[in-house]
C-alpha distance (Angstrom), angle and dihedral (degrees) to the residues before:
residue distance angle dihedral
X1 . . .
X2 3.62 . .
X3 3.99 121.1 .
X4 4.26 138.5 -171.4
X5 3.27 139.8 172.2
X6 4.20 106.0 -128.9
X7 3.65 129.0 174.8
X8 3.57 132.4 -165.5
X9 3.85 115.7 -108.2
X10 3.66 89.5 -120.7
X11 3.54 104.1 48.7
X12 4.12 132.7 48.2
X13 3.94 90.4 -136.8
X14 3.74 119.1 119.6
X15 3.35 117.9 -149.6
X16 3.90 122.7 -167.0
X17 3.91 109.4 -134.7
X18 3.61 135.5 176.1
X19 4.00 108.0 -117.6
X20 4.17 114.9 -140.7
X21 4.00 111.0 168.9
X22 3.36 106.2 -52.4
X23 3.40 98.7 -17.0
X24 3.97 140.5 92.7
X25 3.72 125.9 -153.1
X26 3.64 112.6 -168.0
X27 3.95 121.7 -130.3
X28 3.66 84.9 -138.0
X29 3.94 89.1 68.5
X30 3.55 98.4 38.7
X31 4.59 101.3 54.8
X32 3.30 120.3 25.5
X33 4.22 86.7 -135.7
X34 3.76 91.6 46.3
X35 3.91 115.7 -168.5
X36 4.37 94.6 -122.6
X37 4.00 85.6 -152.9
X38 3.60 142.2 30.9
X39 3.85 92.8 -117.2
X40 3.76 77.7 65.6
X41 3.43 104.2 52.9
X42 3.84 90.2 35.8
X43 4.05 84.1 57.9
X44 3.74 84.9 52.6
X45 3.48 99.2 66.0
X46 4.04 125.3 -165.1
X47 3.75 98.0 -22.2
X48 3.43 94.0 51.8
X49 4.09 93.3 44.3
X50 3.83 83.6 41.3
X51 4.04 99.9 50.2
X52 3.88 81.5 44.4
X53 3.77 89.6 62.8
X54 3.81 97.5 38.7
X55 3.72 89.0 55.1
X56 4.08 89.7 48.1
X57 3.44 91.9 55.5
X58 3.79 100.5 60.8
X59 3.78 84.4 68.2
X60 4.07 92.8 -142.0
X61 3.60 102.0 120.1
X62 3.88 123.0 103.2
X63 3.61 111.2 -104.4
X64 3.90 123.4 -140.7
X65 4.13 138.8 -149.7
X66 3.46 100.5 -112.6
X67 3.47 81.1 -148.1
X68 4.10 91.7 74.1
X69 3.90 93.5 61.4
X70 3.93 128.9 64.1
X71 4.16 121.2 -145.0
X72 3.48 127.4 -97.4
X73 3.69 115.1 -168.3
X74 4.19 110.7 -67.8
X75 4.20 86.3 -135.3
X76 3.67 113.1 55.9
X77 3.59 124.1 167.5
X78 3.99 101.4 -3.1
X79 3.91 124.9 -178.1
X80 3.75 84.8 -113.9
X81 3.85 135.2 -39.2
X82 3.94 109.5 -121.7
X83 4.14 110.7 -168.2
X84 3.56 125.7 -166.3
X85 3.71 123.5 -131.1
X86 3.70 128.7 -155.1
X87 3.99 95.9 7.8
X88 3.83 93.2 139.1
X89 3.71 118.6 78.0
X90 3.45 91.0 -146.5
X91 3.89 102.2 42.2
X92 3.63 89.8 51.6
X93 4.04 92.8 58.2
X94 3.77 92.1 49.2
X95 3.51 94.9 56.8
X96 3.96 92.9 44.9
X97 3.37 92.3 -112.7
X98 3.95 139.3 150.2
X99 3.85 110.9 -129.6
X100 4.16 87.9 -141.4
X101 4.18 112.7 -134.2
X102 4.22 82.1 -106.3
X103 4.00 123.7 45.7
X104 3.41 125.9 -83.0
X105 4.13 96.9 -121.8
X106 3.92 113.5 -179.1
X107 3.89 127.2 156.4
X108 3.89 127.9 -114.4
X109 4.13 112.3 -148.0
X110 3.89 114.0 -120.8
X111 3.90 90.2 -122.9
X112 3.81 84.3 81.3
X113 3.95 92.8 56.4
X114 4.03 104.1 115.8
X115 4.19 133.8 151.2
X116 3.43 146.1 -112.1
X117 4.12 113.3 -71.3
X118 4.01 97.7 13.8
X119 3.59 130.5 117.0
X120 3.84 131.1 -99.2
X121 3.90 119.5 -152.9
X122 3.58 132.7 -176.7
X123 3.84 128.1 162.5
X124 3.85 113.7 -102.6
X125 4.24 88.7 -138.9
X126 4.40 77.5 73.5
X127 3.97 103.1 44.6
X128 3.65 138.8 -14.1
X129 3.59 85.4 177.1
X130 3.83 103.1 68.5
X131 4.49 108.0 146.8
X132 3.74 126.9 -173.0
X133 3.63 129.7 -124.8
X134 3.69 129.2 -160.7
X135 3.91 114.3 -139.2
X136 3.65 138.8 171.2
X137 3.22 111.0 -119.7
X138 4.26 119.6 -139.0
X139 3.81 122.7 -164.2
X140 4.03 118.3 -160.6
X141 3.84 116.2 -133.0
X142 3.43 111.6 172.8
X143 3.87 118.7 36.2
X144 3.77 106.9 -92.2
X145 4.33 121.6 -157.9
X146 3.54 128.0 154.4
X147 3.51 90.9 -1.1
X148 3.92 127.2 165.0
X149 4.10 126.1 -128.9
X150 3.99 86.0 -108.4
X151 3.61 98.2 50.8
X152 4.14 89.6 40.7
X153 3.78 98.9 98.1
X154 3.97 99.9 48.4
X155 3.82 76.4 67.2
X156 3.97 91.8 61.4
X157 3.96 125.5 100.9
X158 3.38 92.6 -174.3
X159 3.99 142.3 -85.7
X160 3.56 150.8 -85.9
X161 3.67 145.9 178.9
X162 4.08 123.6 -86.2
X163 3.77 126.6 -172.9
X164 4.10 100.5 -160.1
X165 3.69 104.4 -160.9
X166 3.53 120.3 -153.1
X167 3.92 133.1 -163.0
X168 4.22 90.3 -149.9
X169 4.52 92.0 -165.0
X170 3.92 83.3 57.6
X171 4.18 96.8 36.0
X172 4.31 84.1 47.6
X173 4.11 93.4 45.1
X174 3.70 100.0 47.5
X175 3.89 132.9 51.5
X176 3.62 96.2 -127.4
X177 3.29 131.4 58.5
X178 3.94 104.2 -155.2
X179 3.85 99.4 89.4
X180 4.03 89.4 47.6
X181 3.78 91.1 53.2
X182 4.05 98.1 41.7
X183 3.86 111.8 58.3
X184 4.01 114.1 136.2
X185 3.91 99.1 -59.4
X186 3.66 105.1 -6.4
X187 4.26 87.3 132.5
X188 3.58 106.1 70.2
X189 3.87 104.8 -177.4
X190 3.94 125.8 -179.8
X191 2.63 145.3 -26.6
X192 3.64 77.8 -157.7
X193 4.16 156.3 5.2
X194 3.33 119.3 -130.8
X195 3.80 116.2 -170.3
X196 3.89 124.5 -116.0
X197 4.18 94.0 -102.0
X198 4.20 84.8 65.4
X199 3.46 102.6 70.0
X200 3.94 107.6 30.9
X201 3.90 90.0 -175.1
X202 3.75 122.4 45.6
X203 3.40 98.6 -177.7
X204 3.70 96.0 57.8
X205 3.89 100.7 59.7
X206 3.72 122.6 119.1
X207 3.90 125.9 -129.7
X208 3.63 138.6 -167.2
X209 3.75 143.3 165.4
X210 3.41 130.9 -152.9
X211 3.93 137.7 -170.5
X212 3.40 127.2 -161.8
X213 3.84 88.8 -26.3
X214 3.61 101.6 -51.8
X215 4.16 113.0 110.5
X216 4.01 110.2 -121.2
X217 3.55 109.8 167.4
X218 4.09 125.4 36.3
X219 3.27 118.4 168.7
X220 3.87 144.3 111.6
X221 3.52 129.3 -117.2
X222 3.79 95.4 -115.0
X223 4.02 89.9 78.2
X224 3.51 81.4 72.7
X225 3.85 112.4 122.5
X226 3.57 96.2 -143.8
X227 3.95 121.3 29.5
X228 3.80 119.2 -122.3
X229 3.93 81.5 -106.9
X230 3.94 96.2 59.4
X231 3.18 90.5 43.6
X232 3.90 95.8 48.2
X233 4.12 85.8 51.1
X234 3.51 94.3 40.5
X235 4.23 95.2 59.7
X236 3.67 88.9 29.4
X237 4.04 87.2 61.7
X238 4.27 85.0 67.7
X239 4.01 106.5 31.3
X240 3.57 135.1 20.3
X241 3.80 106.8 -107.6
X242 3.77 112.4 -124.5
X243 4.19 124.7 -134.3
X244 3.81 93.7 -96.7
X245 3.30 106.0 28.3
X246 3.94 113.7 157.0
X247 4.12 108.6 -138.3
X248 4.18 108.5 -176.0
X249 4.20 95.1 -149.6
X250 4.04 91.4 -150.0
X251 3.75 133.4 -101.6
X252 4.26 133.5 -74.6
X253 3.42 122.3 -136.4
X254 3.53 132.2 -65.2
X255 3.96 110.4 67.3
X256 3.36 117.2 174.9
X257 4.13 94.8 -129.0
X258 4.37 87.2 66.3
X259 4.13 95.3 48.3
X260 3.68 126.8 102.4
X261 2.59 107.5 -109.7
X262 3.85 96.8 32.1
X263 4.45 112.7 -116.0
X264 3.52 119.1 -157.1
X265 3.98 129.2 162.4
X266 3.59 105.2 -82.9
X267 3.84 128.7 -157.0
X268 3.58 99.9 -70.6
X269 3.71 102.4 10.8
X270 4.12 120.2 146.1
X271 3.52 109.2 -141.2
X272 4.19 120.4 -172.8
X273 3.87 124.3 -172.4
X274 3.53 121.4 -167.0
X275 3.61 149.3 -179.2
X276 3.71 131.3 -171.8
X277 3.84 114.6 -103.5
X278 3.76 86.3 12.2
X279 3.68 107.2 71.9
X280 3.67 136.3 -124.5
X281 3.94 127.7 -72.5
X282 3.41 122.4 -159.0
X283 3.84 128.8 -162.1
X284 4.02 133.4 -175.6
X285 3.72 124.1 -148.0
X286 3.65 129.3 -145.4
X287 4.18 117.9 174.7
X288 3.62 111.9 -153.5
X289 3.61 126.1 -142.9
């Protein structure tokens, strides 16, 4: 199943709706004690995911353009969001940097959450050097702890895409890299969830990034250096992993900060990340003087 979180242009509500084609069916419409968010439904579990479907399948509930609603962010309110740094091979050379013998595990700040088709400021007096990285996005369902590389996926909800911006003067200054990765809506997410049963493989998903309509980033997720399940049993080994949790899987080749010459998101640039059987998230950039 495929989820969002869409508003109405005339109203601040979010409403969580399952996403078919074109088409939105709102939660709201489908269980009488909806789940408003996808932490919610995450939290759950199987009944709630299975009541969910059960409802869908009577085929009663109105049906929406998905064209009348605008995104909001396809994570809201998430235990924690855990992003991976240096999980690309090649990424990891262009910055001149060492991928370590464990991952490189730093948090991004929730401020930073933002959707699909909105617009991400920052002042130029912080960065003129802010980059874009295209990263699959993994969403915890069922609590993981102690859990081994095998058992790693059963612990899975499901996925979505994640464009972890990066202001590379601040990232290169400081010795950690949370504040650099979590100004006001520097974590698109969306613009949807896709549960675990769509994408059987992972590892064998590709992803792209393009600016202003020039490809960046090609890849596919299996030139990862660590799967999504070592790295699920590796950070499960030291915390319990909530239902919901946010992990950022790390970011291909082809930043902007290692070309020549150098790209970053300009005042007024479109960037879109994408990843097959995941959709396509798009974000506009305004610099502010």
């Amino acid at each position: 199943m495929r989820f969002a979180h869409l508003s109405r242009s005339d109203s601040t509500e979010v409403r969580l709706a399952v996403i078919e084609g074109a088409e939105a069916i709102l939660v709201s419409d489908l269980l009488a004690s909806d789940p408003s968010t996808l932490q919610e439904l995450i939290a759950g579990g199987d009944e709630a995911l299975a009541a969910l479907r059960t409802a869908l399948a009577d085929g009663i509930a109105p049906r929406h353009p998905l064209n009348d609603f605008d995104f909001a962010s396809a994570v809201v309110n998430p235990p924690v969001i855990l992003a991976i740094g240096l999980n690309y091979a090649a990424h990891s050379s262009e910055l001149g940097l060492k991928t370590d013998t464990a991952p490189t595990v730093f948090t991004l700040w929730p401020n930073s959450l933002t959707a699909h088709e909105t617009t991400t400021s920052w002042p130029r007096s912080l960065s003129e050097s802010v980059d874009y990285e295209a990263e699959l996005g993994v969403l915890i369902g069922r609590a993981a702890k102690n859990v081994t590389a095998e058992e790693a996926l059963d612990h899975v909800w499901g996925y979505t895409v994640v464009n972890d911006i990066t202001a590379r003067d601040i990232q290169f200054s400081e010795a950690q890299w949370s504040r650099c990765k979590s100004f006001d809506g520097f974590t698109p997410t969306g613009p949807f969830a896709v549960t675990a049963d769509e994408i059987p493989d992972p590892q064998d998903l590709h992803i792209w990034t393009v600016i202003d309509g020039h490809t960046v980033q090609d890849a596919s997720t299996g030139q990862m250096v660590r799967p999504v399940s070592t790295l699920i049993a590796h950070l499960s080994q030291s915390l319990t992993l909530q239902p919901g949790t946010l992990i950022s899987t790390g970011s291909p080749g082809g930043a902007g900060y290692s070309r020549d010459p150098q790209i970053f998101l300009r005042d007024r640039s479109t960037v879109t990340v994408g990843i097959d059987g995941i959709g396509e998230l798009t974000t506009h950039c305004r610099i502010l003087d």
